[in-house]
MDTraj code that builds the backbone (N, CA, C; nanometers):
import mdtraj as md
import numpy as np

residues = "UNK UNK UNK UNK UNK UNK UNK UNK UNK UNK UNK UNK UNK UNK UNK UNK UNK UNK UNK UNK UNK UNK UNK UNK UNK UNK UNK UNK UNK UNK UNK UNK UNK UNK UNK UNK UNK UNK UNK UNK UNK UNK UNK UNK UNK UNK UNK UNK UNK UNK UNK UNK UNK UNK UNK UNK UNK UNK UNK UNK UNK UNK UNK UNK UNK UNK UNK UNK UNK UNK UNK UNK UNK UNK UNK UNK UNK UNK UNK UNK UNK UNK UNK UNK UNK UNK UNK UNK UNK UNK UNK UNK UNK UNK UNK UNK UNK UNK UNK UNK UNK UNK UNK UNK UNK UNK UNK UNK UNK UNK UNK UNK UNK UNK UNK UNK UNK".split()
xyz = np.array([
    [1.4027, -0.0159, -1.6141],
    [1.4564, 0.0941, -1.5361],
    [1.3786, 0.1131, -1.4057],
    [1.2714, 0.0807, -1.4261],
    [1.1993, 0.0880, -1.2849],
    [1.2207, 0.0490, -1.1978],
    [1.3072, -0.1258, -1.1858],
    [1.2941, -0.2133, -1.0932],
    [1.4398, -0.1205, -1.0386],
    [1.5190, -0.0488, -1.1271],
    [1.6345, -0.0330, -1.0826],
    [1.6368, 0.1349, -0.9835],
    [1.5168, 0.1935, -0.9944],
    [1.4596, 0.2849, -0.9253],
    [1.4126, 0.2349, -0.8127],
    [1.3158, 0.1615, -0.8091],
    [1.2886, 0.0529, -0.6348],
    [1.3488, -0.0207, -0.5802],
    [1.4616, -0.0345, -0.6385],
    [1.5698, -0.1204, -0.5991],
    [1.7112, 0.0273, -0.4776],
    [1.7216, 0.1729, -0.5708],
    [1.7468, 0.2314, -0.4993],
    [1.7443, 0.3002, -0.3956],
    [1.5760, 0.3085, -0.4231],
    [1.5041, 0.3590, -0.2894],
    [1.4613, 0.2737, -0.2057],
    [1.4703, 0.1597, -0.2417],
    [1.4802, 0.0092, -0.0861],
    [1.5968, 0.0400, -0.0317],
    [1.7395, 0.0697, -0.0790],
    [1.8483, 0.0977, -0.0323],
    [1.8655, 0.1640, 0.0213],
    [1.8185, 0.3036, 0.0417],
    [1.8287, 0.4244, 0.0794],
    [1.7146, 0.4157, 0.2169],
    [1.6383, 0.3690, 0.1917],
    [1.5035, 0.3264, 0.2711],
    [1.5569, 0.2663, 0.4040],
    [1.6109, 0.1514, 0.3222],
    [1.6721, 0.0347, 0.4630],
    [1.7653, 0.1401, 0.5546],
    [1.8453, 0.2090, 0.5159],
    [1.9887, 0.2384, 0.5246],
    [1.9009, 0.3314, 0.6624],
    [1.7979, 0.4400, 0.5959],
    [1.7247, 0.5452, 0.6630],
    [1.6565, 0.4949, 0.7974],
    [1.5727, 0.3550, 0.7646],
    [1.5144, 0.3052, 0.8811],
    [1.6129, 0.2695, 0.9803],
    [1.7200, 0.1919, 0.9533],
    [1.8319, 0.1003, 1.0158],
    [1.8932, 0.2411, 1.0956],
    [1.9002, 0.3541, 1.1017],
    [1.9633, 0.4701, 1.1547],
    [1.8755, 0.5179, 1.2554],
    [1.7572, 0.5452, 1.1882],
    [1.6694, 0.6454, 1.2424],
    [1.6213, 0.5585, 1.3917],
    [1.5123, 0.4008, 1.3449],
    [1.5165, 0.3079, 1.4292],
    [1.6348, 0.3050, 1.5683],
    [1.7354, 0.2908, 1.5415],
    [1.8388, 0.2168, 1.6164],
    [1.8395, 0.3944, 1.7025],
    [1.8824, 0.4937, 1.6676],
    [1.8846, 0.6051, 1.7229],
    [1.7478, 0.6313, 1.8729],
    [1.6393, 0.5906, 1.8028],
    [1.5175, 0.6571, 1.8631],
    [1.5566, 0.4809, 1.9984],
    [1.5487, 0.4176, 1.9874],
    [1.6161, 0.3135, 2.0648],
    [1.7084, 0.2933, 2.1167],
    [1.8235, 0.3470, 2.1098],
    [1.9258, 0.3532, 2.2198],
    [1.8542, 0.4906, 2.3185],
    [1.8023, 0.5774, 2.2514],
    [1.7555, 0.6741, 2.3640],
    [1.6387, 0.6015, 2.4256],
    [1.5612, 0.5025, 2.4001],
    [1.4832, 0.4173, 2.5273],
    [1.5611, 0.3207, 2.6382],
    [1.5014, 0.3462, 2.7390],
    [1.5407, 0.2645, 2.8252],
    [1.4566, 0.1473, 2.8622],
    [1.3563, 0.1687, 2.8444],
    [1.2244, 0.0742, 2.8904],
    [1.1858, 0.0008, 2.8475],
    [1.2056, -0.0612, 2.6832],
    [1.2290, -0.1601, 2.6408],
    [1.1044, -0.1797, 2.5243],
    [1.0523, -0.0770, 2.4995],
    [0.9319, -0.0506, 2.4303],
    [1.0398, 0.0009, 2.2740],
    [0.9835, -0.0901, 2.1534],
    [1.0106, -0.0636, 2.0498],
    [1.0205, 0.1023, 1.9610],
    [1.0348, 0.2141, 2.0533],
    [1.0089, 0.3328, 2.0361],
    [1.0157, 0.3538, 1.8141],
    [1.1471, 0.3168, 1.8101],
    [1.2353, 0.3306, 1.7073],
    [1.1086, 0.2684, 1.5919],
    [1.0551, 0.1806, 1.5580],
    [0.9873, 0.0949, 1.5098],
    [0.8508, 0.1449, 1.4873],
    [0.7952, 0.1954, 1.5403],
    [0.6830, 0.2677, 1.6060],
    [0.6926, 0.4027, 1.5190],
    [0.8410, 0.4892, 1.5380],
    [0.8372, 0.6018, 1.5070],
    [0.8313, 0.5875, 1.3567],
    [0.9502, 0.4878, 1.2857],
    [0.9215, 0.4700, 1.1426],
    [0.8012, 0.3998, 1.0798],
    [0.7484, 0.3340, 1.1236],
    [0.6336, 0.3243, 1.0725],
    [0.4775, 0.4242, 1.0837],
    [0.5150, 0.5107, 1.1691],
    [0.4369, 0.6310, 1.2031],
    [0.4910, 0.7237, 1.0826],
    [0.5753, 0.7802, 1.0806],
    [0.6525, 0.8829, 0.9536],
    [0.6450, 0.7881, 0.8247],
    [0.6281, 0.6772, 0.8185],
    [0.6510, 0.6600, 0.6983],
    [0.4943, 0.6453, 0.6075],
    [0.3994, 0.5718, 0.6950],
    [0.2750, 0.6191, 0.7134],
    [0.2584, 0.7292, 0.6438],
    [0.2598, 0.8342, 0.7133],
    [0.2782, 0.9868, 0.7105],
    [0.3021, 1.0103, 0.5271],
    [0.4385, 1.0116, 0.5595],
    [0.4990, 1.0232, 0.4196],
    [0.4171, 0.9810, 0.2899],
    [0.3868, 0.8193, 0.2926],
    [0.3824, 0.7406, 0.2099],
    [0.1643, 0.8188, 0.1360],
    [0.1419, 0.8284, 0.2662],
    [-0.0290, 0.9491, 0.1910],
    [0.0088, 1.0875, 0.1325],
    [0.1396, 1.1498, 0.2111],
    [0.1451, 1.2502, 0.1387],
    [0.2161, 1.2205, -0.0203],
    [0.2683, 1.1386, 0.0410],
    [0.3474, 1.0880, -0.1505],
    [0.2074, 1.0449, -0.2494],
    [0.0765, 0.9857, -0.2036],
    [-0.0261, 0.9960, -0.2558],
    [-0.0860, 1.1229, -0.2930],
    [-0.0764, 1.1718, -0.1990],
    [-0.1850, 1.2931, -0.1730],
    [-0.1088, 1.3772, -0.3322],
    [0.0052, 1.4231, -0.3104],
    [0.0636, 1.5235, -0.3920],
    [0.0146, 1.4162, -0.5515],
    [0.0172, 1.3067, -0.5706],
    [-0.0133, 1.2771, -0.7083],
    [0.1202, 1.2734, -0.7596],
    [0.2332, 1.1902, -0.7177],
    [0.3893, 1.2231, -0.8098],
    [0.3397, 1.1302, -0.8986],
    [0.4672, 1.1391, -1.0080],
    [0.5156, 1.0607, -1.2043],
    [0.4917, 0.9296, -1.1115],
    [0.4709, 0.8257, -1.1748],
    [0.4453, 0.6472, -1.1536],
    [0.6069, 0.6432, -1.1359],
    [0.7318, 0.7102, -1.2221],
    [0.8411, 0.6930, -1.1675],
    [0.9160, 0.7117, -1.0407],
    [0.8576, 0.8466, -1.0031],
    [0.8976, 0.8755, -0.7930],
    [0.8206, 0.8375, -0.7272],
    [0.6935, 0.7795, -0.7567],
    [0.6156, 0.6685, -0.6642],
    [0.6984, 0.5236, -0.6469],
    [0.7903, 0.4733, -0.8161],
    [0.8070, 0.3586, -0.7560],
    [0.9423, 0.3820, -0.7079],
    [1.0313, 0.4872, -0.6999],
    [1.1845, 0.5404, -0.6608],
    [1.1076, 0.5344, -0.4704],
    [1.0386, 0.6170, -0.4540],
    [0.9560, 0.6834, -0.3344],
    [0.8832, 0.5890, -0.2615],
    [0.7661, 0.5803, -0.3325],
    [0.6601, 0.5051, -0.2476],
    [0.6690, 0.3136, -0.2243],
    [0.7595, 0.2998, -0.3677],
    [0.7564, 0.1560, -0.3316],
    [0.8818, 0.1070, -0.2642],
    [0.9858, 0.1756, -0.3461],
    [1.1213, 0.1317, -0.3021],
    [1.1569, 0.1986, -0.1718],
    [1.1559, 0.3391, -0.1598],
    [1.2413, 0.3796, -0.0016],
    [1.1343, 0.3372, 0.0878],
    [1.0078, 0.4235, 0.0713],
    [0.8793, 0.3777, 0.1735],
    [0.8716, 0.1797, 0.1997],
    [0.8730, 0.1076, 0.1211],
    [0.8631, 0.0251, 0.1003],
    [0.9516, -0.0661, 0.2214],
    [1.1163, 0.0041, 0.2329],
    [1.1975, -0.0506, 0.3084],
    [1.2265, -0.0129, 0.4086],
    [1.1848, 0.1425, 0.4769],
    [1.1803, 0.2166, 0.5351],
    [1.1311, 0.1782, 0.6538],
    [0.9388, 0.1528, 0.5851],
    [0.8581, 0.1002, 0.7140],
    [0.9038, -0.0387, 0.7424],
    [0.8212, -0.1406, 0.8634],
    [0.8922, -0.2894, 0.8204],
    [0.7665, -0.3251, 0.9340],
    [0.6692, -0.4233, 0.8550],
    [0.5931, -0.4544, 0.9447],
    [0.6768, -0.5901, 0.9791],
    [0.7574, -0.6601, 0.9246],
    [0.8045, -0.7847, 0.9693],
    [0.8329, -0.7589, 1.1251],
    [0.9238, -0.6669, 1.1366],
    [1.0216, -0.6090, 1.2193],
    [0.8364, -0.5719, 1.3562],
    [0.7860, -0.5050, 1.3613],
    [0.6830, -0.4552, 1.3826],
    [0.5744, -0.5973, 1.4628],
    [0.5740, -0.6895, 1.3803],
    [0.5200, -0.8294, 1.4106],
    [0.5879, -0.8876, 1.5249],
    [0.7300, -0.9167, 1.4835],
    [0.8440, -0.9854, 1.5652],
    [0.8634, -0.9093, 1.7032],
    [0.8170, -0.7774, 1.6996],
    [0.8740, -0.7308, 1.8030],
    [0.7138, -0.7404, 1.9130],
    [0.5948, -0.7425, 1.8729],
    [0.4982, -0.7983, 1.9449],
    [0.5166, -0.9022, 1.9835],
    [0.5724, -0.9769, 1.8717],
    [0.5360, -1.1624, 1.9919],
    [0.6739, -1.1661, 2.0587],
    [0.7410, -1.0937, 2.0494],
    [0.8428, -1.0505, 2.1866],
    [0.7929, -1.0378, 2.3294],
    [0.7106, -0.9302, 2.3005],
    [0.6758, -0.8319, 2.4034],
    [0.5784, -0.9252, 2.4958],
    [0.4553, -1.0156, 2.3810],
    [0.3865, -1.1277, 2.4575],
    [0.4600, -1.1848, 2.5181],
    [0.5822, -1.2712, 2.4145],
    [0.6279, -1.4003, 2.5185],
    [0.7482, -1.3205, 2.6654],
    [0.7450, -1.2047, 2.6995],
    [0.7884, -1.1638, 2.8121],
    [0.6808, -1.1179, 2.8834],
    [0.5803, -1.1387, 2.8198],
    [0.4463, -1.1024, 2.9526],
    [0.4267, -0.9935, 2.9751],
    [0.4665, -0.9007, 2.8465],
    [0.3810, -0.7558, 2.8264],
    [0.2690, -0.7260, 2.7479],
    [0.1690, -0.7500, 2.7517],
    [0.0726, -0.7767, 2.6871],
    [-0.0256, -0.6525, 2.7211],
    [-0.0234, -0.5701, 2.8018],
    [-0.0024, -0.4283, 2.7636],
    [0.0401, -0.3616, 2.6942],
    [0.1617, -0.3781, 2.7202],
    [0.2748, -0.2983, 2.6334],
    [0.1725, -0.3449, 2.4945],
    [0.2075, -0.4697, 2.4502],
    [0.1755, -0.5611, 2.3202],
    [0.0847, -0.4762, 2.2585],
    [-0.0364, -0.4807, 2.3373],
    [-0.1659, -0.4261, 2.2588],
    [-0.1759, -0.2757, 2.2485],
    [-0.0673, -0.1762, 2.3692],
    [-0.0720, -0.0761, 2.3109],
    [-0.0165, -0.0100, 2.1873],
    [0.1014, -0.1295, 2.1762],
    [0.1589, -0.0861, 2.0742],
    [0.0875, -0.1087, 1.9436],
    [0.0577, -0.2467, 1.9707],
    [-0.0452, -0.2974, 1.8127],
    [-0.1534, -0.1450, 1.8063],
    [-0.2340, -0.1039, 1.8781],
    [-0.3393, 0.0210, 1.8575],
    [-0.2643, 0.1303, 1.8211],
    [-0.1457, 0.1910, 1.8717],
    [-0.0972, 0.3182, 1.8372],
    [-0.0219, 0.2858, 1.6924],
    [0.0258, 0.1780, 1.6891],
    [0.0413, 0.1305, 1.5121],
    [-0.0289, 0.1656, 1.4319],
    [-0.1323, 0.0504, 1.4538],
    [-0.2620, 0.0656, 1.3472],
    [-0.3599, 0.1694, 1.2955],
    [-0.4276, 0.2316, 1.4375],
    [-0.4527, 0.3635, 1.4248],
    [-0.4140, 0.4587, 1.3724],
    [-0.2142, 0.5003, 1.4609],
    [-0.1805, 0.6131, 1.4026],
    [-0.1475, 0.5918, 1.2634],
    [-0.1045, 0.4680, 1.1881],
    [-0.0559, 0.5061, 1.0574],
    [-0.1584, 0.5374, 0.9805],
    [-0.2942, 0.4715, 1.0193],
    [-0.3989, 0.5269, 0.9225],
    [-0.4131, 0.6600, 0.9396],
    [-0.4505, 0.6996, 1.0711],
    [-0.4386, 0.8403, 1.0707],
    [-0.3780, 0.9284, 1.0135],
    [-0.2349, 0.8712, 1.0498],
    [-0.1155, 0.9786, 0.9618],
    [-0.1408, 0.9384, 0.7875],
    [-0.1414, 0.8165, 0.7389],
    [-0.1861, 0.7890, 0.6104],
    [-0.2707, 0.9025, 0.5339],
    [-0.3600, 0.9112, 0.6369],
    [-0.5094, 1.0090, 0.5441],
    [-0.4698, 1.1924, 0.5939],
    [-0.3880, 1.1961, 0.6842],
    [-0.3337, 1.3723, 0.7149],
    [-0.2340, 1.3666, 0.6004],
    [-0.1337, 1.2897, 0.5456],
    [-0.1088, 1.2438, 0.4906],
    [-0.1106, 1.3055, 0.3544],
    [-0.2206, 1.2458, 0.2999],
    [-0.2804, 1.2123, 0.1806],
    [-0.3722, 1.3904, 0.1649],
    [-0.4576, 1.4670, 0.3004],
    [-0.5000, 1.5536, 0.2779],
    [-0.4024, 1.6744, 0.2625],
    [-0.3021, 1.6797, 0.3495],
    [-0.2037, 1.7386, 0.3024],
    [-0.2017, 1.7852, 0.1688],
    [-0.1262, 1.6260, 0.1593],
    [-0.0488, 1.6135, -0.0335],
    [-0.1830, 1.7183, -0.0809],
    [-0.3082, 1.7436, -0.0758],
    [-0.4070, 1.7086, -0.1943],
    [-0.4672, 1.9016, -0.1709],
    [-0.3893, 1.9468, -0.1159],
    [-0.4340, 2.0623, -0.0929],
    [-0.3009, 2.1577, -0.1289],
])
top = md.Topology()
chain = top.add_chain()
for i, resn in enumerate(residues, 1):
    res = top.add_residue(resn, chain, resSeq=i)
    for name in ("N", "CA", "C"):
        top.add_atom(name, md.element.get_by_symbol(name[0]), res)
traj = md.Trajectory(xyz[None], top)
């Protein structure tokens, strides 16, 4: 039953990113992965407070593995850096790689203190 719980919340996940993404990106003009950025920032977010609070091993794997799981997308996240290099933004590139990395930890552990309070 589990797999069929992470299996729904990958669905729901994808469905959520594939909206939210594409939305926050047609409102850019500039060509900066806004959309991508934002879900993996919120999901970040989410995915410590889904720690933080301590849910059943069952809405962690409905939640944290399956929607969070499909939600964020570092593939998507990767691909869209060696984009940005091979057009010779390598600004852009590295700001984005830092406000990634950083903010999700950040948001990860606000996150997580949240949940835990």
């Amino acid at each position: 039953m589990t797999v069929v719980w992470i299996g729904i919340g990958g669905f729901l996940g994808a469905i959520c990113r594939f909206l939210l993404s594409g939305w926050f990106n047609k409102k850019s003009r500039v060509g900066f992965p806004y959309g991508t950025l934002f879900v993996n920032l919120l999901g970040s977010f989410l995915l410590g407070l889904i720690m933080g609070i301590g849910v059943s091993s069952g809405t962690y794997s409905f939640l944290g593995i399956g929607f969070m799981g499909a939600f964020t997308t570092f593939s998507t996240f990767k691909l869209e850096n060696i984009q940005l290099h091979g057009q010779k933004k390598a600004t852009v590139s590295y700001w984005y790689l830092g406000s990634s990395y950083i903010g999700g930890l950040l948001l990860a552990f606000i996150g997580m203190w949240i949940g835990m309070k």
